[in-house]
Structure formats: C-alpha cells, structure tokens
C-alpha positions as CSV (number, residue, x, y, z in Angstrom):
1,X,-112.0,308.6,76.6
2,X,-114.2,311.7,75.8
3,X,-117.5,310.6,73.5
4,X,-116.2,313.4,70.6
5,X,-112.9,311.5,70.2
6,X,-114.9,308.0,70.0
7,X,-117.1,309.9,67.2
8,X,-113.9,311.3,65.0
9,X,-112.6,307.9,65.1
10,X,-115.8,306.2,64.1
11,X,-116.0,309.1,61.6
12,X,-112.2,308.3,60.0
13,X,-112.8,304.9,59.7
14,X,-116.0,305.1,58.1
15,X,-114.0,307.4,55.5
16,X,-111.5,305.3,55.1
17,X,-113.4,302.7,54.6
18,X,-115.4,304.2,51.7
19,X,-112.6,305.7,50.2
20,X,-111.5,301.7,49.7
21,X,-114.6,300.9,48.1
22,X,-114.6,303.7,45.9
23,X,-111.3,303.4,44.3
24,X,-111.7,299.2,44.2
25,X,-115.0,300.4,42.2
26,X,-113.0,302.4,39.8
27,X,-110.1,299.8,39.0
28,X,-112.7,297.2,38.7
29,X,-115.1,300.0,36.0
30,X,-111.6,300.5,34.2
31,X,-110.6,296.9,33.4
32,X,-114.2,296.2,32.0
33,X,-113.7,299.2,29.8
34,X,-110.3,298.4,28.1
35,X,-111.7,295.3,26.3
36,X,-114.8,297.5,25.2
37,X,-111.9,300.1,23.9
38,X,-110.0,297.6,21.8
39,X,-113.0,296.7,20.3
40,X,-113.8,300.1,19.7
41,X,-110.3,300.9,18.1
42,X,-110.7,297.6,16.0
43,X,-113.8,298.8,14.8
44,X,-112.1,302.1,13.7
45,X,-108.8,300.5,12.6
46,X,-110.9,297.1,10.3
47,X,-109.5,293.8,9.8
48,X,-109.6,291.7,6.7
49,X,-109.2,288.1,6.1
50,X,-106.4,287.5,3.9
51,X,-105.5,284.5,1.9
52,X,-102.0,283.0,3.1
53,X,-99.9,279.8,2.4
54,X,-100.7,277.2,4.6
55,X,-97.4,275.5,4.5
56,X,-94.1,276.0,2.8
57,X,-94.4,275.9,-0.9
58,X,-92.1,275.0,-3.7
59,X,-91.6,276.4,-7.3
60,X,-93.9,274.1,-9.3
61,X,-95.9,272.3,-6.8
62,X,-99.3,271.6,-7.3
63,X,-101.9,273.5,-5.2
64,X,-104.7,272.2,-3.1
65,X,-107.5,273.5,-0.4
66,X,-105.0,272.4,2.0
67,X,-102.4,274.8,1.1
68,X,-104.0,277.9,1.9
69,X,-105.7,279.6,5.1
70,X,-107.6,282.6,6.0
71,X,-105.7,285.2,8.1
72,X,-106.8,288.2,9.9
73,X,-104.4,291.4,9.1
74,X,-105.5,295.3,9.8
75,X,-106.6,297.1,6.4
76,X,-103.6,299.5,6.7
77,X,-101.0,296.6,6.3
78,X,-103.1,295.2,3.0
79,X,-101.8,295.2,-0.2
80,X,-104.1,295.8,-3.3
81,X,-102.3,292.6,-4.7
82,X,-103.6,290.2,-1.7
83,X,-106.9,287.9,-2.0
84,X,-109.3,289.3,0.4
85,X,-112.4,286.8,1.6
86,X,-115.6,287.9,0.6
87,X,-114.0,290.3,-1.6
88,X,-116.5,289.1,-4.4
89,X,-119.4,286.8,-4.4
90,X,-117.2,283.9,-6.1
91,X,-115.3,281.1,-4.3
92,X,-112.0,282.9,-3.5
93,X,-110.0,279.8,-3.6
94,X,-111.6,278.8,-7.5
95,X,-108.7,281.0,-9.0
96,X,-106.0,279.1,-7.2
97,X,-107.3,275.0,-7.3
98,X,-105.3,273.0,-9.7
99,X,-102.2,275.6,-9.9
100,X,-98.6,275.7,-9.7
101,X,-96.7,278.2,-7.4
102,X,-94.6,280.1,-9.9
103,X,-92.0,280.8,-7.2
104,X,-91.4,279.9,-2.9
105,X,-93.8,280.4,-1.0
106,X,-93.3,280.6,2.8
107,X,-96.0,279.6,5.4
108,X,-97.8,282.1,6.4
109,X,-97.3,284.6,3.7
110,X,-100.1,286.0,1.3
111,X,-100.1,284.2,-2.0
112,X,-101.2,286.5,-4.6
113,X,-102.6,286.1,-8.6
114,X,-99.1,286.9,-9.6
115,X,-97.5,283.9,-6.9
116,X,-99.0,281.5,-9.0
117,X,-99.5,280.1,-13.0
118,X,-102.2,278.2,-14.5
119,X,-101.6,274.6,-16.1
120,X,-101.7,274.5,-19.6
121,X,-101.2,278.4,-19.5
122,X,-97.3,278.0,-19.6
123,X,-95.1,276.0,-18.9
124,X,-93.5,276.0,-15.1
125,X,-90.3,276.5,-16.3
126,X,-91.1,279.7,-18.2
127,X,-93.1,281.3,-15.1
128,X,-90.6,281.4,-13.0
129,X,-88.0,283.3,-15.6
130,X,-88.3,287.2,-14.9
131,X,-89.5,289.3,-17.3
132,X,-87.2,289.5,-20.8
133,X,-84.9,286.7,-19.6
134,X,-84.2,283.0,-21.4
135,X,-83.1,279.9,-19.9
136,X,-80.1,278.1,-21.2
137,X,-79.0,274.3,-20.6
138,X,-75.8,273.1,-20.6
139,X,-73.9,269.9,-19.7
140,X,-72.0,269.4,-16.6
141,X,-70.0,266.6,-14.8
142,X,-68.9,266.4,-11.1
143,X,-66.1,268.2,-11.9
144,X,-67.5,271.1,-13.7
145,X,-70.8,271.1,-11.6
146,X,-69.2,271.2,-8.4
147,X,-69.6,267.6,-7.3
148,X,-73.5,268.2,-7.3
149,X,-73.1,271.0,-5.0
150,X,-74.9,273.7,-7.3
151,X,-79.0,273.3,-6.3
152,X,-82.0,275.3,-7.7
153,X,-81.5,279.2,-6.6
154,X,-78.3,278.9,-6.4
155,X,-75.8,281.5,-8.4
156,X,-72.7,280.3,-10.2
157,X,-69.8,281.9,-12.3
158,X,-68.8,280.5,-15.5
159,X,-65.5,279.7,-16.8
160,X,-64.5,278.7,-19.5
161,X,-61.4,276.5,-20.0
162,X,-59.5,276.2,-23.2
163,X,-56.8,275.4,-25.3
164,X,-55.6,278.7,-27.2
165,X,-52.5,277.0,-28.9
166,X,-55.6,275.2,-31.0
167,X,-58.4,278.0,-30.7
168,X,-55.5,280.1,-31.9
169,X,-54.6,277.8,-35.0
170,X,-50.9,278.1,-34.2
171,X,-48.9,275.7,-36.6
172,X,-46.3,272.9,-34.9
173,X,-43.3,275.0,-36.3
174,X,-44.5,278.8,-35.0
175,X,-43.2,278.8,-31.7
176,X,-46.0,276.5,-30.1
177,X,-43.5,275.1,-27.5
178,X,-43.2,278.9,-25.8
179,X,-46.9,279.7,-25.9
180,X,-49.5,279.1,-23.2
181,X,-51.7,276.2,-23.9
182,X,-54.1,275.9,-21.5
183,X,-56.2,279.4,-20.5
184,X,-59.6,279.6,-17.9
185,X,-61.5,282.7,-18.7
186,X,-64.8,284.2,-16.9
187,X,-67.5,284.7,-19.5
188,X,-70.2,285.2,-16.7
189,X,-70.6,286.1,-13.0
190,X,-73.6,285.8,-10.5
191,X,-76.1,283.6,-12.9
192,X,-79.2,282.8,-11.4
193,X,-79.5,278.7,-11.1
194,X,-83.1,277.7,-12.5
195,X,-83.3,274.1,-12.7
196,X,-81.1,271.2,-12.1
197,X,-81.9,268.1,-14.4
198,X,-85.7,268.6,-14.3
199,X,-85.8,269.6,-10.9
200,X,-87.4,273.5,-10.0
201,X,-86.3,272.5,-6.5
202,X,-83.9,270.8,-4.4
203,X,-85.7,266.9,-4.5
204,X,-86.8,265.7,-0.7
205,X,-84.6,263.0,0.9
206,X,-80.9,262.7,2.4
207,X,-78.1,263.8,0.8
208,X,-76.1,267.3,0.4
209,X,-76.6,267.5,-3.6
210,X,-78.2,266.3,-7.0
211,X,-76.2,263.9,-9.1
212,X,-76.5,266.7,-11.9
213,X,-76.2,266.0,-15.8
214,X,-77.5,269.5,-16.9
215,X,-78.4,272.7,-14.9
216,X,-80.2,275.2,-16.5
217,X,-79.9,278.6,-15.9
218,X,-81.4,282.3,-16.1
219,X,-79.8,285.0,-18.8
220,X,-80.2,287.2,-20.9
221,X,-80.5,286.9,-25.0
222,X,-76.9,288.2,-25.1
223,X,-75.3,286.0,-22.4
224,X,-77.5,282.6,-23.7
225,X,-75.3,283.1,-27.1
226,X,-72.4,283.4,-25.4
227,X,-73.0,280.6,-23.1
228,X,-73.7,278.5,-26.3
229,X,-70.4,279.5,-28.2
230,X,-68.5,279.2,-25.1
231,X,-69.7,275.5,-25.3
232,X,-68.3,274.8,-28.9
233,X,-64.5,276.4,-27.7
234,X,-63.8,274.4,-24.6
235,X,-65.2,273.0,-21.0
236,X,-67.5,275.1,-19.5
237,X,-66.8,274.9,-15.7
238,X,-69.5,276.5,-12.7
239,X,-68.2,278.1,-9.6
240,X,-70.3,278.0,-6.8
241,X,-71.4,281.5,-5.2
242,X,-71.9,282.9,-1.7
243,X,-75.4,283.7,-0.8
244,X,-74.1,286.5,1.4
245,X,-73.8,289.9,-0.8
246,X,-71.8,292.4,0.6
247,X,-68.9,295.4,-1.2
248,X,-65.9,293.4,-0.2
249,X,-67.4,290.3,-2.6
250,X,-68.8,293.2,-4.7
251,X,-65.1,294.6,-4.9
252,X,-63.9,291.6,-5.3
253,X,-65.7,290.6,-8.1
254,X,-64.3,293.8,-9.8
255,X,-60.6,293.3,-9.1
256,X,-60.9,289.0,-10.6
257,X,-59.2,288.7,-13.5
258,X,-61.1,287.8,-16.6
259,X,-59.0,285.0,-17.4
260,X,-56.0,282.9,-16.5
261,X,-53.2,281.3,-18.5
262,X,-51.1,278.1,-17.4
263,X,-47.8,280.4,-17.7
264,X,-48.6,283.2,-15.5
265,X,-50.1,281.1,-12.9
266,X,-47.0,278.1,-13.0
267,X,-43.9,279.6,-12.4
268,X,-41.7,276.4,-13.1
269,X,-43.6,276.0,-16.4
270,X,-43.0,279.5,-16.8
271,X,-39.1,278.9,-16.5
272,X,-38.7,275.4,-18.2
273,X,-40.3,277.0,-21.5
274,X,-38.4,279.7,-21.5
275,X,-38.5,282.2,-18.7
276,X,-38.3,286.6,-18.8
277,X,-41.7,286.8,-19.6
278,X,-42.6,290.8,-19.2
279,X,-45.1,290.2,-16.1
280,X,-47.2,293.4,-17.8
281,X,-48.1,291.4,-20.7
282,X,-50.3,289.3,-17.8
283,X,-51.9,292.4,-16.2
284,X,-55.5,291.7,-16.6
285,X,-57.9,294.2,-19.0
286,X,-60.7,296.1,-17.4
287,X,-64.3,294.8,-18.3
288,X,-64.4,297.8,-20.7
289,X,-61.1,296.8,-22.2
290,X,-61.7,292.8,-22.6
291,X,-64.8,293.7,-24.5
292,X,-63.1,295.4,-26.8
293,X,-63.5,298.0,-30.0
294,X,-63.5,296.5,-32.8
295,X,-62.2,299.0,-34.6
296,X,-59.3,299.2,-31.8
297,X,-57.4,296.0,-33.1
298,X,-55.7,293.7,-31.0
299,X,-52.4,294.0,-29.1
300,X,-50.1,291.1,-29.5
301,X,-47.3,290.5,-27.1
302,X,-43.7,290.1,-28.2
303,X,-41.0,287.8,-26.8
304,X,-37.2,287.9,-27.8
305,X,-35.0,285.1,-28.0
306,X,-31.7,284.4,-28.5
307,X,-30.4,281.6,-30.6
308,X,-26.5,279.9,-31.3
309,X,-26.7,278.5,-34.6
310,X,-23.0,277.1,-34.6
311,X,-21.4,280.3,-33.0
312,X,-23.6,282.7,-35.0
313,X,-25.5,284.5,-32.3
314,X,-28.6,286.0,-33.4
315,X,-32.0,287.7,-31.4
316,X,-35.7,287.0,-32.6
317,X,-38.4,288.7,-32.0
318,X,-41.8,286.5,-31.8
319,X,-45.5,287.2,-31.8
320,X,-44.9,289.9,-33.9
C-alpha cells in the first residue's frame, strides 16, 4: 500500500475521531445548561408559598397548626384572596388558630380569610348560610326524612300532604263522600340541606344515614314562612334529590305537577265514589298559574249527578 493512502486513512480517522469528541462535548454543555435555564425561567416566572389545607376539612371543625401547609404555586396562578408566606411581618397562621372552617375544605386547596369564621364572631351555623338566606327547622320521622337518608349538603323537595276535605271546611252533608280527601302538593324544590340534628356534617362511623329528628335547611325569608305554615296544614314530607344536574332533570322539574289528589291518582277510588270525573279538571296549573292573582278568583270545578228519589229523576250540579 502506497504511504499517501496510509496518510488519508490516518487523516480520516483522526477526523472522525474528533468529530466524536466534539459533538459528545456539546450534548454533555447542553444537559448542564437546561437546569441552569429552568432556573432562569423560574426566576422570571416567581413562585410563592401559599397557605393550603393540610387535610380534608369539615364545615365547623376546629382548626389547628396541623391543618395547614405551605405550598409552592407560580405568581400567575395566585389569587389576591390566598395567604401568601412572608406576605407581612406577622405570623401568617395567627389569623387562622382557634377557627372554624365555614365550609369543606379539600386537602390541598388554599384556605382563604373568607374559608373560615372566628369563634364567638358568629355562630357556625350562620357562617355557612349565603348571603341574605335563613335557616329553617322542621320535624321529620323515617318516613318523611327518607329513612335517614337525607345528610348535610344534600338537596330535598318538599311536599306537603294534606287533608282538603278538612283544610277546606266541607260540612258532613255537602257532598264530602265525592270529594278528594287526601292531596300531596310541592311547596319547594332543590332546598339546600344545612344541618341534620346538630350535625354540619355527616358524623364519622358506619352506617348509610343519621337517625334524623330535625333537618334544617337553607331558604329564603319568603320560602321559611311558607315552610312554617306548611307545617300547621298537614305532614311535611322531603324527597331526596340527585346530585347530578342536567336539562332532562331541569325539564323535568318543570313538567311535575304541583300537587296530587287521591282521585286522580286511584282509579278504582275514582270509580267507587262516583266515576266521569272531567280528566281537565286534574290538568296541573303552570307555576305562574298556582301562584295565582288575587284579584283573578278561584275556579271551582263542577260535577253533575243524577239522583232517583222514588222515580223522580232529577240532575245536580255540585261545587258550584
């Protein structure tokens, strides 16, 4: 072999073999840069230290050190609401010892001023009631509680279930035996559950419900009268609701009649007290309509009849 191809040989491995070197060089110069880069772009971006809950928390639970932690987030995902540390001079945590969480708390998420309420500021019960709404307390049994079903957060319809022969005032001789006794009516949908007993929260230990002898609830000024009145004309009965929200149950809701009699929902009692009842007399009123004008009066429905007194045939007209 001639000495000038030994030399391009030599020549192309030497190349080759600095070529290696150089790019291992760079690889190894870029991964020690991208730490110093993400360091860089956290300087740029910030961090701050944000107060979170350390565990799950309950409505009315006492809070401690322990409950709480320090978190890192970036400054562009902090809210002006959030407890920064070192935001002040002050203990951060000296605004939240020896509180009560006015609402749940999940682990993890930032409790702020507003989370919480100070004992002997107000009561626990009243924290947690939104703005310009009242709590009202009413009496229940397995039956009309739904067996102890119904816990804290929960939302519940109520019903009312009466006897319109006696709310009516109808005397013994006026036809009683072809009126509807017994009538359930909707006075409320989607309430808001507060409290069951004295419980804010669903008590720890087995079991699917509370024994429940009250449950108080979340409504308006208007809605806690009606609740009350309700109370003084029959059994007041709660129905369970979904957590799921969707249109169908929003349809739904719209299309339930407001109320119920015994006739129009038993045909055979329908029949053995009389029968021919004009089905349009149970259409049920629109919200608008059941609420009523006062100055619109009320419609009453009619009912013929015909009676043999001793061959003597004669039709009568009732409710009118």
């Amino acid at each position: 072999m001639r000495p000038i191809v030994l030399v391009l040989i030599v020549v192309a491995l030497g190349a080759a073999i600095l070529t290696a070197f150089l790019a291992t060089r760079f690889l190894a110069s870029v991964q020690q840069q991208q730490p110093v880069q993400t360091a860089e772009q956290a300087v740029v971006t910030g961090v701050e230290e944000v107060l979170v809950a350390a565990r799950d928390i309950k409505p009315g639970e006492v809070l401690v050190d322990t409950d709480f932690r320090w978190e890192q987030w970036p400054k562009a995902a902090i809210d002006p609401r959030f407890t920064l540390k070192g935001a002040s001079g002050e203990d951060p945590l000296a605004g939240f010892r020896d509180t009560m969480a006015r609402r749940s708390i999940m682990t993890g998420e930032p409790i702020a001023v507003s989370s919480i309420v100070k004992r002997g500021d107000a009561g626990v019960t009243s924290a947690v009631l939104a703005p310009g709404m009242r709590s009202v307390t009413i009496d229940v049994s397995p039956r009309s509680g739904a067996a102890g079903l119904i816990l804290p957060n929960d939302h519940v319809d109520i019903f009312l279930v009466s006897n319109i022969r006696d709310m009516a005032r109808v005397p013994e001789d006026v036809g009683r035996d072809i009126l509807s006794q017994t009538a359930v009516e909707a006075i409320m949908r989607d309430i808001k559950v507060i409290a069951i007993n004295q419980n804010l929260t669903r008590p720890e230990g087995p079991g699917a419900g509370i024994n429940a002898q009250t449950v108080t609830m979340e409504v308006t000024s208007e809605q806690a009268q009606k609740v009350l009145v309700a109370s003084q004309m029959g059994q007041i009965v709660l129905a369970l609701r979904s957590w799921a929200r969707n249109d169908e149950a929003t349809e739904a809701d719209a299309k339930a009649p407001l109320f119920v009699t015994d006739r129009n929902t038993s045909k055979v009692l329908d029949d053995l007290m009389g029968g021919g009842l004009d089905q349009e007399l149970f259409q049920m009123p629109s919200a608008e309509e059941h609420q009523g004008d006062a100055s619109s009066g009320s419609k009453v429905a009619t009912q013929t009849i015909t009676i043999n007194r001793g061959g003597a045939v004669t039709v009568e007209s009732l409710g009118q």
